[in-house]
N, CA, C and O atoms as a GROMACS GRO file, in nm:
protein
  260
    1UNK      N    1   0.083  -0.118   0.000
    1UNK     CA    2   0.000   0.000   0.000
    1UNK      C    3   0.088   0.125   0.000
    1UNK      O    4   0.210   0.116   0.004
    2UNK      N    5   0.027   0.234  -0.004
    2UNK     CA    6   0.121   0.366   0.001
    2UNK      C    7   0.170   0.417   0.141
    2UNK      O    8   0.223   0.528   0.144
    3UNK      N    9   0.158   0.348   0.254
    3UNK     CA   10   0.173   0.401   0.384
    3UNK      C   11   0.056   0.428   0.484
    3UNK      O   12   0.081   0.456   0.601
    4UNK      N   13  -0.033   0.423   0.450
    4UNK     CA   14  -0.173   0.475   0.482
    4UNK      C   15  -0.257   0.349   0.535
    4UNK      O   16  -0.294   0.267   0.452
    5UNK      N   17  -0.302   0.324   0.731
    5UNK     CA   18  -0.336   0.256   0.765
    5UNK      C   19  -0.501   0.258   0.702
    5UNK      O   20  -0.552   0.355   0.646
    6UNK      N   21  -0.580   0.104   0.731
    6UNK     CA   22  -0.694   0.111   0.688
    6UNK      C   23  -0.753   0.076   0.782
    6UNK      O   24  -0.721   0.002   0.876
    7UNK      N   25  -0.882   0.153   0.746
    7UNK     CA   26  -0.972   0.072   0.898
    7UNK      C   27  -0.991   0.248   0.955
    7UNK      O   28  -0.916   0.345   0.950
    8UNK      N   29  -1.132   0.226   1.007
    8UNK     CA   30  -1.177   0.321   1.098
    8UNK      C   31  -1.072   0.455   1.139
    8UNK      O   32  -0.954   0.442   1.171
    9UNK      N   33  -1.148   0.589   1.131
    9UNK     CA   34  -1.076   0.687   1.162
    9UNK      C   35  -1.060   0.733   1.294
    9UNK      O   36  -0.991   0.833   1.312
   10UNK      N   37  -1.129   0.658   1.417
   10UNK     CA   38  -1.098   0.642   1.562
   10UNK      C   39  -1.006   0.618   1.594
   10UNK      O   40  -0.954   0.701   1.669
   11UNK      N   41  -0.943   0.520   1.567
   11UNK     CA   42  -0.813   0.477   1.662
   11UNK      C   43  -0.672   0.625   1.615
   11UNK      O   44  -0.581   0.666   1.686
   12UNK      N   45  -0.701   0.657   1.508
   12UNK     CA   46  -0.563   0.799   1.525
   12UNK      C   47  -0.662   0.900   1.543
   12UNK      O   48  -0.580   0.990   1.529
   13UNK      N   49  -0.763   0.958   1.560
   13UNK     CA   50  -0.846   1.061   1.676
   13UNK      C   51  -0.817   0.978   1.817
   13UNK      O   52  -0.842   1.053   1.911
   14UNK      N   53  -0.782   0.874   1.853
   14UNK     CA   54  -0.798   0.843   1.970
   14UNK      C   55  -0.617   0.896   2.018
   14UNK      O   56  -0.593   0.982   2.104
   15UNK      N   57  -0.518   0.824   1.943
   15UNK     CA   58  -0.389   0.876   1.969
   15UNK      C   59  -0.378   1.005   1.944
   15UNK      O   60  -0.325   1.039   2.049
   16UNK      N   61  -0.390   1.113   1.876
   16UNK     CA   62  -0.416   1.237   1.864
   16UNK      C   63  -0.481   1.302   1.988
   16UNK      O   64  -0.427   1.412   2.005
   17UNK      N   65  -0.519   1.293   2.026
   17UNK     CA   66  -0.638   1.323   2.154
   17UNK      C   67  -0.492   1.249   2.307
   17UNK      O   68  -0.428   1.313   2.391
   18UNK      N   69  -0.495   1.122   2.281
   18UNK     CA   70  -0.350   1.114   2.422
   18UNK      C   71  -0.245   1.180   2.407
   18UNK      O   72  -0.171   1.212   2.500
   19UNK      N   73  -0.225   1.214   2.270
   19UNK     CA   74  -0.085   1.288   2.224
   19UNK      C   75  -0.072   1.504   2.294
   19UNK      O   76   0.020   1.582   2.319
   20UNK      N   77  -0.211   1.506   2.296
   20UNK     CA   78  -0.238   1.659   2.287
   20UNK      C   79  -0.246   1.635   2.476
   20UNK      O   80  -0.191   1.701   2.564
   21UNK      N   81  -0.322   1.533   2.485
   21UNK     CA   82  -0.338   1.539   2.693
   21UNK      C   83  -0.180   1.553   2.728
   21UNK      O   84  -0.123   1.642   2.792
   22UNK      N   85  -0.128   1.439   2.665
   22UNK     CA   86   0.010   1.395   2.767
   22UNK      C   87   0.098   1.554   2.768
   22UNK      O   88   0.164   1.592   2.865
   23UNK      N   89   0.083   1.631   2.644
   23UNK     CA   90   0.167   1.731   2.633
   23UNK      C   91   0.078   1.817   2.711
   23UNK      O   92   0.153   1.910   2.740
   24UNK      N   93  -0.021   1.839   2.755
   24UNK     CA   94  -0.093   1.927   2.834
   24UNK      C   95  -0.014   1.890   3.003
   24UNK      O   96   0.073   1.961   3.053
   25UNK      N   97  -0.054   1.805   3.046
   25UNK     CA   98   0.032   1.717   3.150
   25UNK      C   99   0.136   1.753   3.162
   25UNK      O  100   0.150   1.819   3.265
   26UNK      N  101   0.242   1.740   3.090
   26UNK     CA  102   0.368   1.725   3.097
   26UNK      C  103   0.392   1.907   3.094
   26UNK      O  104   0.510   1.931   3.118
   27UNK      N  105   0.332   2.001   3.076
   27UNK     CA  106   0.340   2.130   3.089
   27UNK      C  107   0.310   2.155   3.157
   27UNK      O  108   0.373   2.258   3.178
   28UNK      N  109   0.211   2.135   3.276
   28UNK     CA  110   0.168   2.155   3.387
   28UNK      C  111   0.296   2.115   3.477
   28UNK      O  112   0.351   2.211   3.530
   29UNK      N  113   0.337   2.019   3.496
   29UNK     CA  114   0.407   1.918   3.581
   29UNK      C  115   0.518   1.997   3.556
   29UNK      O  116   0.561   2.040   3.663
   30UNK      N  117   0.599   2.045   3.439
   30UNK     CA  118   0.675   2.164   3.439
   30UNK      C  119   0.659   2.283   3.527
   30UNK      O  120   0.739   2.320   3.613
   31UNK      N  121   0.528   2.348   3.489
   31UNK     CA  122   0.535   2.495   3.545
   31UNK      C  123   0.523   2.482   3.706
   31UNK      O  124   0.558   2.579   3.773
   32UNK      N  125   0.472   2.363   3.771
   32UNK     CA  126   0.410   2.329   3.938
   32UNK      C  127   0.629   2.279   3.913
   32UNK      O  128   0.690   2.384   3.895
   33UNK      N  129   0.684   2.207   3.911
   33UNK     CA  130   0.844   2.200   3.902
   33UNK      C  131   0.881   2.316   3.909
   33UNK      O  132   0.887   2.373   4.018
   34UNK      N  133   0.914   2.376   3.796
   34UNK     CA  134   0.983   2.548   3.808
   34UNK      C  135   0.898   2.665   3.947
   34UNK      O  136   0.935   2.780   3.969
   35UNK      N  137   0.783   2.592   4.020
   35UNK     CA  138   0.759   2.718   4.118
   35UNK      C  139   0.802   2.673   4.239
   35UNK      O  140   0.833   2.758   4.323
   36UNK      N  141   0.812   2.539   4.270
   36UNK     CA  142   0.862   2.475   4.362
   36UNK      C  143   1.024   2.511   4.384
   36UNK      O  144   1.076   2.500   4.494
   37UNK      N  145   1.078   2.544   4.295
   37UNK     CA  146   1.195   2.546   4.220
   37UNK      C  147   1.219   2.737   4.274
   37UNK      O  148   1.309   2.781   4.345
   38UNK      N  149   1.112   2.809   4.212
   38UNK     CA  150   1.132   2.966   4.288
   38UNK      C  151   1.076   2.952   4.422
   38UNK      O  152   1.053   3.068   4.454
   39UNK      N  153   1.040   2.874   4.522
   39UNK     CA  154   0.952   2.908   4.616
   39UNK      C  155   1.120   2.833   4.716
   39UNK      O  156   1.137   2.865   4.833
   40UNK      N  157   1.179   2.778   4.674
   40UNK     CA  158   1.257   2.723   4.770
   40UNK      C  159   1.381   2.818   4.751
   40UNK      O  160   1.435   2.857   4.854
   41UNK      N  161   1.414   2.845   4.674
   41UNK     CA  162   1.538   2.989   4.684
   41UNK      C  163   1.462   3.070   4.712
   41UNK      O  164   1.522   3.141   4.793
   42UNK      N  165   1.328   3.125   4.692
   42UNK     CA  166   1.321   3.280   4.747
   42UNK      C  167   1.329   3.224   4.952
   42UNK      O  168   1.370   3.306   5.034
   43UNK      N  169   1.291   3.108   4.988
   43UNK     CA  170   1.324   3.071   5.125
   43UNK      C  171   1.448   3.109   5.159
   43UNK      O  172   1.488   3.195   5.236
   44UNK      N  173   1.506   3.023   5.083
   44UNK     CA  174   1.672   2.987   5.070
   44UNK      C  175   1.722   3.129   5.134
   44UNK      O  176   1.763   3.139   5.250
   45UNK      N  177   1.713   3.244   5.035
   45UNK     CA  178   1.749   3.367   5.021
   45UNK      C  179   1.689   3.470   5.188
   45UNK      O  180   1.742   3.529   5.283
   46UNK      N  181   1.575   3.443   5.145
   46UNK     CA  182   1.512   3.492   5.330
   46UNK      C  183   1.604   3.472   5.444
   46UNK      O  184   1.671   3.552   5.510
   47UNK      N  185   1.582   3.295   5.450
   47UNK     CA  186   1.661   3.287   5.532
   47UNK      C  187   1.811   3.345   5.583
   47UNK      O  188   1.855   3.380   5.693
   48UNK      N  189   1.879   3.338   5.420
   48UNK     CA  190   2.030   3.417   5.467
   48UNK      C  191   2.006   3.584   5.521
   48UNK      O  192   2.028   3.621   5.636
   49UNK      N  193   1.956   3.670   5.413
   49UNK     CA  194   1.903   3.729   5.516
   49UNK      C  195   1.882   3.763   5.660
   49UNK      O  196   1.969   3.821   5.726
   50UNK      N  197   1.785   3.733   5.701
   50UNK     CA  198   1.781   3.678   5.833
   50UNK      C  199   1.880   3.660   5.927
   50UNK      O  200   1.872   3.735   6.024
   51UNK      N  201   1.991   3.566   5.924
   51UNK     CA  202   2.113   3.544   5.890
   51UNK      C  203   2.195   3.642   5.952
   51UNK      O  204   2.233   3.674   6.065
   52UNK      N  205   2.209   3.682   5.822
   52UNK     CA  206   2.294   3.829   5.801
   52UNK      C  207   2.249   3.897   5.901
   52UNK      O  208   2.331   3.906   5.992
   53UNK      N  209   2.098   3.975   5.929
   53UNK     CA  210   2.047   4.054   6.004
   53UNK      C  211   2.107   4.029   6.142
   53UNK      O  212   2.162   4.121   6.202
   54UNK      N  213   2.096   3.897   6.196
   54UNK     CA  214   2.080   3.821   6.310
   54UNK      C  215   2.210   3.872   6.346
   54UNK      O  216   2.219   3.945   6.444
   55UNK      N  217   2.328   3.836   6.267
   55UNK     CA  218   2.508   3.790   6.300
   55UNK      C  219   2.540   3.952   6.344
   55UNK      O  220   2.613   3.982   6.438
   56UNK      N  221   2.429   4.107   6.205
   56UNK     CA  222   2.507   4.230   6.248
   56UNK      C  223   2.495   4.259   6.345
   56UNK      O  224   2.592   4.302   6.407
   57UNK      N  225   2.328   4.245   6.427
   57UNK     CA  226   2.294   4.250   6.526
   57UNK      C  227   2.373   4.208   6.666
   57UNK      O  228   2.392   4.273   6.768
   58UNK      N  229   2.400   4.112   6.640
   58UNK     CA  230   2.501   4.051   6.759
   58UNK      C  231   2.620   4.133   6.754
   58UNK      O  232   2.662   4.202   6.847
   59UNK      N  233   2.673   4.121   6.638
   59UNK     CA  234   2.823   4.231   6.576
   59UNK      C  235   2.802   4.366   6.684
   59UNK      O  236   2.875   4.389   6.780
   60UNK      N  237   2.731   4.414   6.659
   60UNK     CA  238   2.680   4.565   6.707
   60UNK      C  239   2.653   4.534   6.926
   60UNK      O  240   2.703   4.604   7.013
   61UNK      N  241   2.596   4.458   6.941
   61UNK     CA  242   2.538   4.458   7.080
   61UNK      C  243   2.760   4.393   7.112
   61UNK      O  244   2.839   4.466   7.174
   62UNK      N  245   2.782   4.316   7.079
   62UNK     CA  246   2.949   4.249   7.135
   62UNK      C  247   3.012   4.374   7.131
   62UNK      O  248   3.094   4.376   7.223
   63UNK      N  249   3.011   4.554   7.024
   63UNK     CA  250   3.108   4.640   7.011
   63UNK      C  251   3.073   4.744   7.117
   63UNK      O  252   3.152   4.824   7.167
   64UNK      N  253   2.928   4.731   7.148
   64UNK     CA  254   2.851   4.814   7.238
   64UNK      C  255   2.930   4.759   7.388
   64UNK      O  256   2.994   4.831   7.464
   65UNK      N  257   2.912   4.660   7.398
   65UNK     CA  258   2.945   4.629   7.583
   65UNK      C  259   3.099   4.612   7.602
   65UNK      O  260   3.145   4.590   7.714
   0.00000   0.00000   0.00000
């Protein structure tokens, strides 16, 4: 034949249709990855911060007494 399956036009609407979900899926599961991904360095970052604040603080009260 020339390449061209025969038989009912369901079964490739049916793969067409898992082909378009899985890539819907798999973009989601990306963008929820990449925020997990900003939500733990902007912590990350707080925390040093914090940190920092905490250590000048002490710095300052040890030059005071």
């Amino acid at each position: 034949m020339n390449g061209e399956e025969a038989g009912p036009p369901g079964p490739k609407v049916l793969r067409l249709l898992l082909f378009v979900g899985s890539g819907f899926l798999f973009t989601v599961a990306i963008n929820r990855w990449r925020e997990m991904e900003r939500r733990s360095i902007q912590k990350q970052e707080q925390h040093e911060k914090v940190t920092v604040s905490e250590s000048s603080a002490n710095a300052v009260t040890k030059a005071i007494k």
